[in-house]
C-alpha positions as CSV (number, residue, x, y, z in Angstrom):
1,X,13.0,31.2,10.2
2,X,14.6,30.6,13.9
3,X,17.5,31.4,11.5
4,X,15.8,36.1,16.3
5,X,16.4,44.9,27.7
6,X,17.8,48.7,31.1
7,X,18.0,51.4,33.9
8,X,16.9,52.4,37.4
9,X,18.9,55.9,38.0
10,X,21.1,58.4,36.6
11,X,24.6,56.8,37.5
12,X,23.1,53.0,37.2
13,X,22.4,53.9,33.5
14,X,26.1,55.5,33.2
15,X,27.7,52.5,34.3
16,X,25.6,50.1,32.2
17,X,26.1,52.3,29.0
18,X,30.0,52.3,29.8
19,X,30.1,48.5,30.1
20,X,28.2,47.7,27.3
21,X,30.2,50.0,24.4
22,X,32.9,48.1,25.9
23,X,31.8,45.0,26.0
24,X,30.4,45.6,22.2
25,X,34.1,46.7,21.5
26,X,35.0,43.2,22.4
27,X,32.6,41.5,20.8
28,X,33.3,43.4,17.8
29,X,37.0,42.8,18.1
30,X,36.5,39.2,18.2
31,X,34.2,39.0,14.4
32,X,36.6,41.8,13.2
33,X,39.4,39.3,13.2
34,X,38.2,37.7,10.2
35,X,36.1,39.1,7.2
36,X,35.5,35.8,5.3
37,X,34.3,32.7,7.2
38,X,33.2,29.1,6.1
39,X,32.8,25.6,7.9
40,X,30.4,23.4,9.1
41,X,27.9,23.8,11.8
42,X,26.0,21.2,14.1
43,X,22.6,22.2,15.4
44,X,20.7,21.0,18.3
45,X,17.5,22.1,19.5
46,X,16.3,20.9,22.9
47,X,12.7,21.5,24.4
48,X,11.9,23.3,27.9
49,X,12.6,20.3,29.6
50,X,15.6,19.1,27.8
51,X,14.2,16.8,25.6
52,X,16.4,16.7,21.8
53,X,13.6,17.5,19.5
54,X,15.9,18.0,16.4
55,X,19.0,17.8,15.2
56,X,20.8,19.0,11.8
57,X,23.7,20.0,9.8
58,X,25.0,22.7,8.1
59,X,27.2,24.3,6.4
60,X,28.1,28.0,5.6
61,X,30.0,31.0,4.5
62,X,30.0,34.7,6.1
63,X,31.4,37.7,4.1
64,X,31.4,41.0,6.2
65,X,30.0,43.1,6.2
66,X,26.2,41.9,5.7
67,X,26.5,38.7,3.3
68,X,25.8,35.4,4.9
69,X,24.9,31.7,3.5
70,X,23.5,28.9,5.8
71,X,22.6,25.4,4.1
72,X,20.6,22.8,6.0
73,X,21.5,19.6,5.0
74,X,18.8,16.6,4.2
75,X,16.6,15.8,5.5
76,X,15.6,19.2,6.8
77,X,17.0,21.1,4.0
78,X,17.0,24.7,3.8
79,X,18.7,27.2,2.0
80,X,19.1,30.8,3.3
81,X,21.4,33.1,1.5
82,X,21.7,36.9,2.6
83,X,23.3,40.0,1.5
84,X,23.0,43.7,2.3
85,X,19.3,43.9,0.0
86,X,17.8,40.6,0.5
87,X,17.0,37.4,2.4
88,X,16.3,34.6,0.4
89,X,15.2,31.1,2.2
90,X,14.7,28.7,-0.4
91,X,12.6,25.3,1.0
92,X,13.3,22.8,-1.6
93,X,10.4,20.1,0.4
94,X,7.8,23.1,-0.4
95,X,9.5,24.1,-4.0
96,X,9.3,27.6,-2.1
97,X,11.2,30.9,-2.0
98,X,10.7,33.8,0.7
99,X,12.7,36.4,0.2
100,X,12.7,39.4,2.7
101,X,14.0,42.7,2.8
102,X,17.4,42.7,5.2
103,X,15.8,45.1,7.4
104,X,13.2,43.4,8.3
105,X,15.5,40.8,9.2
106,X,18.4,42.9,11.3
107,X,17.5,41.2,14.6
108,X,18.5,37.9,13.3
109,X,21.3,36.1,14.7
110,X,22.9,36.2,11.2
111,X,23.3,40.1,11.3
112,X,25.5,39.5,14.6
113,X,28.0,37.3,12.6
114,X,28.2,39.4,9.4
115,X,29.5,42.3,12.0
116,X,26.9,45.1,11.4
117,X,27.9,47.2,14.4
118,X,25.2,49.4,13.8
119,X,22.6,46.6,13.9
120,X,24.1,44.9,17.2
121,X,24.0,48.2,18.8
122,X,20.6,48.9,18.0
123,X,19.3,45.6,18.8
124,X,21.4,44.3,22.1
125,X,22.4,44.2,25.6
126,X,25.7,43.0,24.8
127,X,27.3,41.6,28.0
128,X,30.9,39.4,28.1
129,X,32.3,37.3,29.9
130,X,34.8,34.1,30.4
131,X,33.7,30.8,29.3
132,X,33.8,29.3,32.8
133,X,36.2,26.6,33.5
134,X,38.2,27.9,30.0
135,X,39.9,30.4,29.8
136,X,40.9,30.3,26.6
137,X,37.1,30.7,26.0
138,X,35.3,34.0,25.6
139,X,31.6,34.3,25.7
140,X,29.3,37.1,24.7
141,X,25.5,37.2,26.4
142,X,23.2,39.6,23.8
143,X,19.4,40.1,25.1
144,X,17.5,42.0,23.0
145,X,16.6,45.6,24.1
146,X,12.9,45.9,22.1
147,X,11.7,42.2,23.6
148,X,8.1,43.0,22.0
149,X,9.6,42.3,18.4
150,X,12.0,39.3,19.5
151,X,12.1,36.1,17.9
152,X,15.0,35.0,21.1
153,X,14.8,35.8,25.2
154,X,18.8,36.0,25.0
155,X,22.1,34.8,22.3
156,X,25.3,33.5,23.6
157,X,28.2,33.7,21.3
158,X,31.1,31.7,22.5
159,X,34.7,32.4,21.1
160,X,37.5,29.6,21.5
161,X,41.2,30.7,20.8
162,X,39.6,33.6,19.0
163,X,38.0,31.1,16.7
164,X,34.4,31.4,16.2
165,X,33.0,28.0,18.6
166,X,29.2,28.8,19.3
167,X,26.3,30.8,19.5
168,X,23.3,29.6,21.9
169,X,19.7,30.9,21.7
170,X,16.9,31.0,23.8
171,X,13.2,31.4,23.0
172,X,10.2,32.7,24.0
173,X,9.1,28.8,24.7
174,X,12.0,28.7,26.8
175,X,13.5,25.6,23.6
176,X,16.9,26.2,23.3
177,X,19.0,26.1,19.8
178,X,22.9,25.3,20.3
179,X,24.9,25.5,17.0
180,X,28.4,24.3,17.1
181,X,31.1,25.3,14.5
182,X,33.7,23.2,13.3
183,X,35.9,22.9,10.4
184,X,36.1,27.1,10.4
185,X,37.8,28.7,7.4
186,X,39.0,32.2,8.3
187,X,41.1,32.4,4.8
188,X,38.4,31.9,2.6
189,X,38.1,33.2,-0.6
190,X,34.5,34.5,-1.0
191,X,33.0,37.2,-3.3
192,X,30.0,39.3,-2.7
193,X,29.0,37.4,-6.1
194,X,28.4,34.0,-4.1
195,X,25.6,35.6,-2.1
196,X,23.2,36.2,-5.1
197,X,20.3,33.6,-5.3
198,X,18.7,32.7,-8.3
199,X,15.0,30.8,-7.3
200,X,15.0,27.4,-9.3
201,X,12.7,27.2,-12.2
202,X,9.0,26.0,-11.2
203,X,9.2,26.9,-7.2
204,X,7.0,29.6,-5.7
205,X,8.2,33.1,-4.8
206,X,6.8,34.7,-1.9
207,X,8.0,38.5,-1.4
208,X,7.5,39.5,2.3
């Protein structure tokens, strides 16, 4: 599932710490403007060299805190469906269902949009700054503070008009998975009872 860093002296560390809770503030700010979210999502993932090795669709829906739902459409569907228990990712090609415990799963980029403060600050370097050449455009730089147990180098989460616009990831193979929002919902009416997944009679369960 791709649906993944500090110090050198005493007053160094102060002023890091300071601009970080603030810049988590912000960040926080931004997702706390909206506890249900829906919409569609286009995702591009681009090799070292810049080469498009895949492209998909989506669509999903976000209930904070901690329940999230992310569908792949054909042909590289997927189904992932989370809430503050489990992770299921059902793989309809493989009639196959992994489901994972959430905290094995915290460092995901999925735990930054369902607004687990906790989790972000645990996990991140969270550093902000203006989308350059728009300033209507705020962007949010997160680098993972235990790199041993990453699945990205670094997450950019891009803010347009206060509207959720893009996250960015960068992995350890230096590939590089853009996702681009559209069609965002911010009004919509979701209930912690569309995040329970029921595995389709005849697939294979797999409990991580």
């Amino acid at each position: 599932m791709r649906l993944t860093k500090v110090c050198l002296v005493a007053v160094t560390m102060l002023v890091a710490t300071v601009v970080r809770a603030d810049d988590i503030d912000a960040l926080i700010g931004k997702l706390d403007q909206f506890n249900t979210v829906s919409g569609k999502a286009m995702q591009v993932i681009t090799s070292a060299d810049g080469e498009e090795i895949q492209k998909t669709e989506s669509e999903f829906k976000i209930l904070r805190p901690g329940y999230f739902y992310w569908r792949t459409l054909p042909p590289y569907e997927q189904i992932i469906v989370s809430n503050p228990d489990t992770i299921s990712v059902y793989d309809p090609d493989l009639e196959q269902v992994s489901i994972y415990q959430s905290e094995k799963m915290r460092n995901s980029p999925a735990s930054i949009l369902s607004g687990n403060r906790s989790a972000i600050e645990k996990q991140f370097k969270v550093t902000k700054s203006g989308a350059s050449n728009d300033k209507k455009s705020t962007s949010f730089e997160l680098s993972y503070l235990d790199t041993a147990n990453a699945d990205f180098k670094k997450l950019t989460v891009t803010f347009k008009k206060d509207q959720l616009a893009s996250i960015v990831m960068h992995d350890m193979l230096d590939q590089v998975t853009s996702i681009t929002f559209g069609k965002v919902n911010t009004k919509a009416a979701l209930t912690p009872a569309q995040f329970e997944f029921t595995p389709p009679a005849g697939v294979d369960v797999i409990i991580e």
